[in-house]
LOTIDO-613647 format. One record per residue: x, y, z of N, C-alpha, C in turn. Coordinates in Angstrom, 2 decimals, always signed. Each point is the difference from the previous one (the first is absolute). Layout:
<site n_xx="X" n_yy="Y" n_zz="Z" ca_xx="X" ca_yy="Y" ca_zz="Z" c_xx="X" c_yy="Y" c_zz="Z"/>
...
***
This chain:
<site n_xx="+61.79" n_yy="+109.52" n_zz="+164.05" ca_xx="-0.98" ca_yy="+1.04" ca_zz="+0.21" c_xx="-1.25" c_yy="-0.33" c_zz="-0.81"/>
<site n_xx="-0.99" n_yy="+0.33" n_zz="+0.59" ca_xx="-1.35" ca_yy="-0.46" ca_zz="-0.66" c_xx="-0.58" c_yy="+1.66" c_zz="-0.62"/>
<site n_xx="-0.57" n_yy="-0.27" n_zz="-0.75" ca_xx="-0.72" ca_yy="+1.10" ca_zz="-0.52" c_xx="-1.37" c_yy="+0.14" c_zz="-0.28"/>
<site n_xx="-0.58" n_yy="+0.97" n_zz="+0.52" ca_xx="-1.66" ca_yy="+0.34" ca_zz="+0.05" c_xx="-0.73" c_yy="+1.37" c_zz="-1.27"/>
<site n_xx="-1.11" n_yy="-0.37" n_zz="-0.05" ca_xx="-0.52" ca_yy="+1.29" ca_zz="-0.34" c_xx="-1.22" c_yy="+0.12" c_zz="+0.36"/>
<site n_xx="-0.02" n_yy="+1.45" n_zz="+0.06" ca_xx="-1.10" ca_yy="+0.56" ca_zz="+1.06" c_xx="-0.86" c_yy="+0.96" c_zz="-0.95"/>
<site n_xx="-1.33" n_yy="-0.44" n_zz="-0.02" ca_xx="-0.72" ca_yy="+0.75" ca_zz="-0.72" c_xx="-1.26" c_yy="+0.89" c_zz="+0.46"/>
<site n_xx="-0.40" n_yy="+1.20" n_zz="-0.59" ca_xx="-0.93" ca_yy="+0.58" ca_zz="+0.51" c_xx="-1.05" c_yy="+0.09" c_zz="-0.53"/>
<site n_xx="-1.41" n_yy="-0.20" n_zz="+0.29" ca_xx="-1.30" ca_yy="-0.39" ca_zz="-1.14" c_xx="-0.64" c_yy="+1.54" c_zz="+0.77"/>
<site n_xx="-0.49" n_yy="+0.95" n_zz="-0.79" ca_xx="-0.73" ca_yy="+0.85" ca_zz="+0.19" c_xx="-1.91" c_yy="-0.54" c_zz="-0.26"/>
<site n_xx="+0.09" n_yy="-0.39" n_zz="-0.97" ca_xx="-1.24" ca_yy="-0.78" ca_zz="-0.26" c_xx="+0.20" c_yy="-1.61" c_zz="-0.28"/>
<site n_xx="-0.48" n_yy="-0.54" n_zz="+1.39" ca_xx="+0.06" ca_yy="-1.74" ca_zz="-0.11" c_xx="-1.12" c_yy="-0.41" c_zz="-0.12"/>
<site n_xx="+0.11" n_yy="-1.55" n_zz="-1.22" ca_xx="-1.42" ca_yy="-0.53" ca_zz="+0.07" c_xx="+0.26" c_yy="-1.21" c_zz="+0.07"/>
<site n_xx="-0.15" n_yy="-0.55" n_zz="+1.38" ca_xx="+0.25" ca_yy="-1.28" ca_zz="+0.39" c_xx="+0.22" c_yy="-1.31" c_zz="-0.83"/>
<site n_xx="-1.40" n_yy="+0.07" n_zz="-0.56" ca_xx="-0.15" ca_yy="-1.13" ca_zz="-1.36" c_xx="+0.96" c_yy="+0.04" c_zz="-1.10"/>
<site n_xx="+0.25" n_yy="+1.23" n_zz="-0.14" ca_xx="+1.24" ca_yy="+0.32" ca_zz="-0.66" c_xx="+1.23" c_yy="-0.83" c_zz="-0.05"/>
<site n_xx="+0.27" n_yy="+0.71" n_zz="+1.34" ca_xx="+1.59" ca_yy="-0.70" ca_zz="+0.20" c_xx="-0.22" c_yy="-1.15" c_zz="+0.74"/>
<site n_xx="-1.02" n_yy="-0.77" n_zz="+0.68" ca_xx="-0.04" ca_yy="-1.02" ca_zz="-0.18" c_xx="-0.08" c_yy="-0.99" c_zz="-1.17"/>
<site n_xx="-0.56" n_yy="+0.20" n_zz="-1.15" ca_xx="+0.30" ca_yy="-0.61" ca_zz="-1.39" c_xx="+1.26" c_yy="+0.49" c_zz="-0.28"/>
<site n_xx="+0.70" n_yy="+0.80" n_zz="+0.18" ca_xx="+1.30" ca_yy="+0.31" ca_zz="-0.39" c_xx="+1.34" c_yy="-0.89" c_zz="+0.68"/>
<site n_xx="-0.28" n_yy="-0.82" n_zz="+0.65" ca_xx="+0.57" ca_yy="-0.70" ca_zz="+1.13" c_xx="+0.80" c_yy="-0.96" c_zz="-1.07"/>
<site n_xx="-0.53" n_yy="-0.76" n_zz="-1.02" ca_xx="+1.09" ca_yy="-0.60" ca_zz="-0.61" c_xx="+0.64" c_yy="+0.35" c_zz="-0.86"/>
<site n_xx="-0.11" n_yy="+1.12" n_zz="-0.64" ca_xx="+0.82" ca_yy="+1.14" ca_zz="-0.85" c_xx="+1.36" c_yy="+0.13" c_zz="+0.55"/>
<site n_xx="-0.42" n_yy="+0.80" n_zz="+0.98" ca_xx="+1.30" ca_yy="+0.65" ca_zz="+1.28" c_xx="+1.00" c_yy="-1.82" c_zz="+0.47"/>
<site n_xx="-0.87" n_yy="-0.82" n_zz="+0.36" ca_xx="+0.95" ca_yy="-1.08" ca_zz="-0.13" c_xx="+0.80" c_yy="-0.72" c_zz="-0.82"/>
<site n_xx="-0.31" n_yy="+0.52" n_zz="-1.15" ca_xx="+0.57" ca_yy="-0.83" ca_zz="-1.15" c_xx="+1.49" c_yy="+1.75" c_zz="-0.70"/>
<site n_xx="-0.46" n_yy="+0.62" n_zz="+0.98" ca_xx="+1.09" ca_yy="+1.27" ca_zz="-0.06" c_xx="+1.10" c_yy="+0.23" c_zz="+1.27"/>
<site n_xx="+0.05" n_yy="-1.55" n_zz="+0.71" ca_xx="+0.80" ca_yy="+0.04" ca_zz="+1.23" c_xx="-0.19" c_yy="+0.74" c_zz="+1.14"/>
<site n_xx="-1.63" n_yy="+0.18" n_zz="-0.03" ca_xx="-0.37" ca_yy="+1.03" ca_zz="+1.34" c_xx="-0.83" c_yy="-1.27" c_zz="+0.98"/>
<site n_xx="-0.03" n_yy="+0.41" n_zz="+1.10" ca_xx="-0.58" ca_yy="-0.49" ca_zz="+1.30" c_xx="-0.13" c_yy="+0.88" c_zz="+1.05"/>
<site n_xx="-1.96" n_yy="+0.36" n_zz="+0.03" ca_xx="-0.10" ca_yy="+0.94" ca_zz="+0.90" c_xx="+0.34" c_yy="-0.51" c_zz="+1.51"/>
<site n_xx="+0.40" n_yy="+0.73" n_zz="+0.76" ca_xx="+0.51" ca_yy="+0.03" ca_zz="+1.13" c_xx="-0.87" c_yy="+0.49" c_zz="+1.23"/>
<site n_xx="-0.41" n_yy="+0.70" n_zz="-0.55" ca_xx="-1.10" ca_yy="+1.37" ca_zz="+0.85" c_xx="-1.07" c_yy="+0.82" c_zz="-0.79"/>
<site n_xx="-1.18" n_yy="-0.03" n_zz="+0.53" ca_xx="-0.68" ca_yy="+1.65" ca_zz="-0.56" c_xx="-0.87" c_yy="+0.24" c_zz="+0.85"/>
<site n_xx="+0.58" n_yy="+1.52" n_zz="+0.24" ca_xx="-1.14" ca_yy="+1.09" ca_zz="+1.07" c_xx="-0.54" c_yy="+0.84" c_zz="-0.90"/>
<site n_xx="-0.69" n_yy="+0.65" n_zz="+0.87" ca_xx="-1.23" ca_yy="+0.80" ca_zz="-0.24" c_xx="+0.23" c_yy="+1.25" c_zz="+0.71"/>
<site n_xx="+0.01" n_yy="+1.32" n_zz="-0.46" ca_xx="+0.19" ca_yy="+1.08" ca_zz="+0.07" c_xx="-1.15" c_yy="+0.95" c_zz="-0.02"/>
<site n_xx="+0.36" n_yy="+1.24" n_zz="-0.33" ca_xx="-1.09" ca_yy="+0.65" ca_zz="+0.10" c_xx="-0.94" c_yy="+0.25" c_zz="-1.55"/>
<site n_xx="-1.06" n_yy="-0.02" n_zz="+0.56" ca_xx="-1.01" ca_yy="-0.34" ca_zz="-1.29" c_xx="+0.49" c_yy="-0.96" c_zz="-0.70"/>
<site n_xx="+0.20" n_yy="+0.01" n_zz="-1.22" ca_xx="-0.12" ca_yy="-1.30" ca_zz="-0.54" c_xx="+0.81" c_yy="-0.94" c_zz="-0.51"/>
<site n_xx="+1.25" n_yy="+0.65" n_zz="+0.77" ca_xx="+1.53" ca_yy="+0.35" ca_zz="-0.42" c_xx="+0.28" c_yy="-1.65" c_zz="+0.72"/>
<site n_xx="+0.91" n_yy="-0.91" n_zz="-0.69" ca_xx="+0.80" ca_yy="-1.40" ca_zz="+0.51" c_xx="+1.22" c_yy="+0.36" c_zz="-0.48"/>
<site n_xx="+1.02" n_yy="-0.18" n_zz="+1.14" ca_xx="+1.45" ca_yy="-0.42" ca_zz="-0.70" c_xx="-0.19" c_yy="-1.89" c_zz="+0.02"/>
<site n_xx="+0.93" n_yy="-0.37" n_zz="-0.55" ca_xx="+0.42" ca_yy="-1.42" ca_zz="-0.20" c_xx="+1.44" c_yy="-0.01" c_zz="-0.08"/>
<site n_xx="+0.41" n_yy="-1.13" n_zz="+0.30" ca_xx="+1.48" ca_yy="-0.30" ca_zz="+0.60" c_xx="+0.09" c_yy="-1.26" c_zz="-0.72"/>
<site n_xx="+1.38" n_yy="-0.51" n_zz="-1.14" ca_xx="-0.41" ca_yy="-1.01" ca_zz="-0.26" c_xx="+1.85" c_yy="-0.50" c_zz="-0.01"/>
<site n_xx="+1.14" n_yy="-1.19" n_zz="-0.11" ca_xx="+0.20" ca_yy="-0.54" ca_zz="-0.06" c_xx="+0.00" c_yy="+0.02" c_zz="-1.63"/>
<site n_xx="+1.79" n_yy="+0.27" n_zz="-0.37" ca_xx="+0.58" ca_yy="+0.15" ca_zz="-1.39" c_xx="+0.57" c_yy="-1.29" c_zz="-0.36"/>
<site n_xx="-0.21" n_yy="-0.76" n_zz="-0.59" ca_xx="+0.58" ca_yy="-1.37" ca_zz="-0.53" c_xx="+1.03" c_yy="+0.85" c_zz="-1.36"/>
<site n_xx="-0.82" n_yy="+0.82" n_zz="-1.04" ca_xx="+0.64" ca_yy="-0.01" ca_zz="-1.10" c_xx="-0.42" c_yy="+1.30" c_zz="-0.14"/>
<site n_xx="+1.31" n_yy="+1.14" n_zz="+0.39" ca_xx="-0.27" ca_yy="+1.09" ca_zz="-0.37" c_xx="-0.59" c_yy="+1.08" c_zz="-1.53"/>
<site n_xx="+0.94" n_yy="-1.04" n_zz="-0.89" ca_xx="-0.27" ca_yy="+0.23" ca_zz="-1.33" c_xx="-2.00" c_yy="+0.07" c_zz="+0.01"/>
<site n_xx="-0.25" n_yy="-1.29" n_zz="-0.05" ca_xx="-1.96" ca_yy="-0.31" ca_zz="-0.25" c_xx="-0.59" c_yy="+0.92" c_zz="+0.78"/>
<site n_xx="+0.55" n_yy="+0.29" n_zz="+1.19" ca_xx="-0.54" ca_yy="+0.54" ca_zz="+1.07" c_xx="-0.31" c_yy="+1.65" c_zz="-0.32"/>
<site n_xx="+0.84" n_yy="+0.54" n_zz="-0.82" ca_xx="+0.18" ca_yy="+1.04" ca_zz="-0.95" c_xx="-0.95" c_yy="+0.24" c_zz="-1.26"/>
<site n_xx="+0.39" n_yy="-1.38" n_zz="-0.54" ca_xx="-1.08" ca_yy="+0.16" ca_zz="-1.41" c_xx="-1.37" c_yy="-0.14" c_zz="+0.68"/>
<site n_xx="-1.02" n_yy="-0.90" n_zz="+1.15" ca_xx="-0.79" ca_yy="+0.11" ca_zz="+0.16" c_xx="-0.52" c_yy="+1.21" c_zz="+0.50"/>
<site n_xx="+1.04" n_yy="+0.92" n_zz="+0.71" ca_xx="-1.09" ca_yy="+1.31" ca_zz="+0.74" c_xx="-0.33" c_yy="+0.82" c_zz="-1.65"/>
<site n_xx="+0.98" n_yy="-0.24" n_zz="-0.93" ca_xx="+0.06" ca_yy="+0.87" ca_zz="-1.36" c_xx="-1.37" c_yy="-0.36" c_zz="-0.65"/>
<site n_xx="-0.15" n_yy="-1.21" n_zz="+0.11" ca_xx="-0.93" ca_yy="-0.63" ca_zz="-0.91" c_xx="-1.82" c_yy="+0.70" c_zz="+0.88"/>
<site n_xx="+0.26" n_yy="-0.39" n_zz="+1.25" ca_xx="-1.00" ca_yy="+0.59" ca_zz="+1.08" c_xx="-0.39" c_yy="+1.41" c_zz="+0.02"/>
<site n_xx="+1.20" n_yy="+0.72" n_zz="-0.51" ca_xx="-0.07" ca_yy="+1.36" ca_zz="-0.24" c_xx="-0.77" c_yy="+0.28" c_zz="-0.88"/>
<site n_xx="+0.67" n_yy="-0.65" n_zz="-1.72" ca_xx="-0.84" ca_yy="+0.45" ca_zz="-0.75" c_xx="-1.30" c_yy="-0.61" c_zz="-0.44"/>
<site n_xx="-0.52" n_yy="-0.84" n_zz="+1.00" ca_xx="-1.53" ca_yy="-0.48" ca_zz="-0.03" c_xx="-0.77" c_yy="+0.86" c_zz="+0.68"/>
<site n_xx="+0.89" n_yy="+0.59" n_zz="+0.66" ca_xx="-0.91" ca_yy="+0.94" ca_zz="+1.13" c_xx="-0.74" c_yy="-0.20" c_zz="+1.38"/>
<site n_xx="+0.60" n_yy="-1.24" n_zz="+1.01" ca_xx="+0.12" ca_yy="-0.25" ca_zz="+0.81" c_xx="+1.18" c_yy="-0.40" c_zz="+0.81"/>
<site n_xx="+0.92" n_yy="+0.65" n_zz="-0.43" ca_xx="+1.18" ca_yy="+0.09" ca_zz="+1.12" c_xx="+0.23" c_yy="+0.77" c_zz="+0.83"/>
<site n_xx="+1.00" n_yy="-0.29" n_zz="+0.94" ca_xx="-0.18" ca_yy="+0.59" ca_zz="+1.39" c_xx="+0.21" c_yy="+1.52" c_zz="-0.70"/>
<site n_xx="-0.01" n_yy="+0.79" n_zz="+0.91" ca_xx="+0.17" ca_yy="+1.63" ca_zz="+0.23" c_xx="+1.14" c_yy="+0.39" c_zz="+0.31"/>
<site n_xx="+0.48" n_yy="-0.90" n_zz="+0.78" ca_xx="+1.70" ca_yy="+0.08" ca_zz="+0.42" c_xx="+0.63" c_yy="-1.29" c_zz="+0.24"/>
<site n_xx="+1.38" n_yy="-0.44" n_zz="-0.71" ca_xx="+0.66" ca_yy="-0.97" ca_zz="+0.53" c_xx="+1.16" c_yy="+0.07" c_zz="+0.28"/>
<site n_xx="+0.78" n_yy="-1.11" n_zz="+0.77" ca_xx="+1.11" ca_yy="+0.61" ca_zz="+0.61" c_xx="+1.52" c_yy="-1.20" c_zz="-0.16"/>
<site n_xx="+0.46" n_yy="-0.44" n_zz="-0.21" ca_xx="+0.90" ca_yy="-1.30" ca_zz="+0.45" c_xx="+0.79" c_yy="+0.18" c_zz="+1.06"/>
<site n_xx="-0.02" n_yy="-0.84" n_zz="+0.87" ca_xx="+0.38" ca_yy="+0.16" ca_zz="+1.11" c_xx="+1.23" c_yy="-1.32" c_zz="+0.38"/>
<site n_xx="+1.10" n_yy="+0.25" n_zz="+0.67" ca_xx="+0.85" ca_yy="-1.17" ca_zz="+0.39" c_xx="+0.34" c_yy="+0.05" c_zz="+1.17"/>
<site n_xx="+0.07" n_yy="-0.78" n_zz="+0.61" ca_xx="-0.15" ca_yy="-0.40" ca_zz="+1.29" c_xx="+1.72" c_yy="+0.59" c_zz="+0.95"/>
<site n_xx="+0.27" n_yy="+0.73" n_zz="+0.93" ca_xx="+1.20" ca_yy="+0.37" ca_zz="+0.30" c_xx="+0.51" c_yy="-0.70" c_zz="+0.76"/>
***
């Protein structure tokens, strides 16, 4: 079984999480997907290598003050 997590950005800033791109990789993530919702709202879908990092990075994202709004782990049925 593969495992995902799904995140929700209420306020996204592209440049952002595009510089954030090798952070999240070096935390066993690989985005998969990201849409665009209403106003300014992105989920992202990413591909769990290492649940543990994958954990400490939304923590660490949190308390910088750009982490998602909602996240989710997800496994595949």
């Amino acid at each position: 079984m593969s495992q995902q997590l799904l995140l929700r950005f209420d306020a996204f800033d592209q440049t952002r999480f595009d510089d954030d791109a090798e952070t999240r990789a070096a935390a066993g993530l690989t985005l998969l997907q990201l849409w665009t919702a209403e106003g300014a709202t992105r989920w992202a879908l990413f591909s769990v290598n290492d649940a543990a990092k994958a954990r400490n990075w939304l923590s660490e994202a949190g308390a910088l003050g750009h982490g998602p709004a909602e996240s989710h782990f997800l496994r595949t049925a």
